[in-house]
N, C-alpha and C positions, 0 to 999 in steps of 0.2 A: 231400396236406396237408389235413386236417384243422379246419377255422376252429376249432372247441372248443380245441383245442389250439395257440391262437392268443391276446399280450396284450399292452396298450400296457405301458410301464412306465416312468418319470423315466429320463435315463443318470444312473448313479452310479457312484464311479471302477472297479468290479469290472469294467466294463462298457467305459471310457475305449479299452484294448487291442485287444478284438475290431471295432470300429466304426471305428476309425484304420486297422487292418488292412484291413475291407470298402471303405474310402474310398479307399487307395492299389490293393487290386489293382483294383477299379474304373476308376479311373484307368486304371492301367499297361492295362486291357484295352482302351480306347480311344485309346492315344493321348494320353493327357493327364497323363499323368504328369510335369508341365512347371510352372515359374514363372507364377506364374497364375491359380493352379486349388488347390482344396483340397490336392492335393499336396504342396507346400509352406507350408503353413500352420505358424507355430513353435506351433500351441497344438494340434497334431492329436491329438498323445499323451494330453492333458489335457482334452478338452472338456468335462469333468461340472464342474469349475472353471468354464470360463466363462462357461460355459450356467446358472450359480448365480446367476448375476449380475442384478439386478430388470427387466424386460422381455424375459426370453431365459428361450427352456425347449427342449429336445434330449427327444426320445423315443425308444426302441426300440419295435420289434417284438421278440417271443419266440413260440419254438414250441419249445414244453415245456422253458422255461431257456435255449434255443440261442436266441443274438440273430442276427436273421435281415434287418434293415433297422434302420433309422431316419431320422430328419426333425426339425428344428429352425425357428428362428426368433429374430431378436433387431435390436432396431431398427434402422431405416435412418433416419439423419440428413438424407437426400437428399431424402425428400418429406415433408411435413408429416401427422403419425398414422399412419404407415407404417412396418413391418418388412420385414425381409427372410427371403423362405425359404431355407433354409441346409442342404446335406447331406442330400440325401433319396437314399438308396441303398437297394435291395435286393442279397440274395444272387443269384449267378443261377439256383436252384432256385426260390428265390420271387416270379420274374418270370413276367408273366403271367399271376397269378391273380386281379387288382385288390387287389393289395397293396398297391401305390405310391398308388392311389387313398385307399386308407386311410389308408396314410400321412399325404399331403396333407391329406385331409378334416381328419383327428387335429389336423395343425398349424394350421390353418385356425382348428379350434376353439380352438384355443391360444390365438392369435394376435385370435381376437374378447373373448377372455377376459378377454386382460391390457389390453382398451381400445385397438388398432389398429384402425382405418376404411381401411386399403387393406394389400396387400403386395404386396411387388417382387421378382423373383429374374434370376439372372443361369443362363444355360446355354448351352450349344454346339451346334451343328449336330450334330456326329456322335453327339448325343444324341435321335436321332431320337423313341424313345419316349418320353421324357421330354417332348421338343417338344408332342409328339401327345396327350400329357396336358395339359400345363397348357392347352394351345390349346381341349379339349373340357370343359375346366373352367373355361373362363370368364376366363382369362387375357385379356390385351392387349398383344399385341406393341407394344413404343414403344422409339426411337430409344436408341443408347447415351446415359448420361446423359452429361452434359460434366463429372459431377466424377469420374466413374469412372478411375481411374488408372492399376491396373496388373492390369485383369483380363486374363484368356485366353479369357473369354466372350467370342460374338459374337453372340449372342440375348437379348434384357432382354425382361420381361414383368411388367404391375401388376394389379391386380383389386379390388377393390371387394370388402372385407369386409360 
């Protein structure tokens, strides 16, 4: 892979199908293809809609056209100047390359853009890598919150934008 041949870009609905798809079989590869978990989300087909919406922005990765990841963001109600990271998947070809890094960084930037001072993500254990990123980036592991209702996570983390 190429990084030249590598681009952020907005999701817009062209885009809504291929990233729904990468989210479930994601999913279904761990295990998590469950109540709970993006899996079930009633807007997964739709996200360039709701990610339109003012404090919320969804990005892709592209390599050369072919969406290859993406990563979003959009408030969390639950801490005070805090979002929430939302949907950060790569393909499995483009793991391991510090793509997911980018990812992240990308929303990160996003996310200090739109005026948030911290963000929070929810993830799983059997998401080891994923763990082992946010943990080297500065994450902070902190207790489930008490308004959290009907996740399927069982690992929460906040950070200091």
């Amino acid at each position: 892979m190429n990084r030249d041949d590598l681009r952020f870009e907005p999701l817009s609905p062209a885009y809504d199908a291929a990233v729904a798809d990468l989210i479930r079989r994601s999913l279904e590869a761990v295990g998590l293809d469950i109540p709970g978990t993006a899996y079930s989300d009633p807007g997964l087909d739709r996200l360039s809609a709701y990610y339109a919406g003012p404090g919320r922005a969804y990005c892709i990765l592209l390599e050369n056209g072919e969406m290859i990841g993406g990563a979003g963001f959009a408030e969390c109600a639950g801490f005070a100047d805090c979002c929430e990271l939302q949907k950060l998947y790569l393909c499995d070809r483009a793991k391991g390359m510090g793509l997911g890094r980018a990812l992240l960084d990308h929303a990160e930037a996003g996310a200090r853009e739109a005026g948030y001072r911290r963000i929070y993500l929810e993830t799983h254990s059997v998401l080891r890598a994923a763990v082992r990123l946010y943990e080297k980036t500065g994450y902070r592991e902190i207790p489930r919150p008490a308004w959290i209702v009907h996740s399927a996570m069982d690992r929460f983390f906040i950070k200091e934008l």
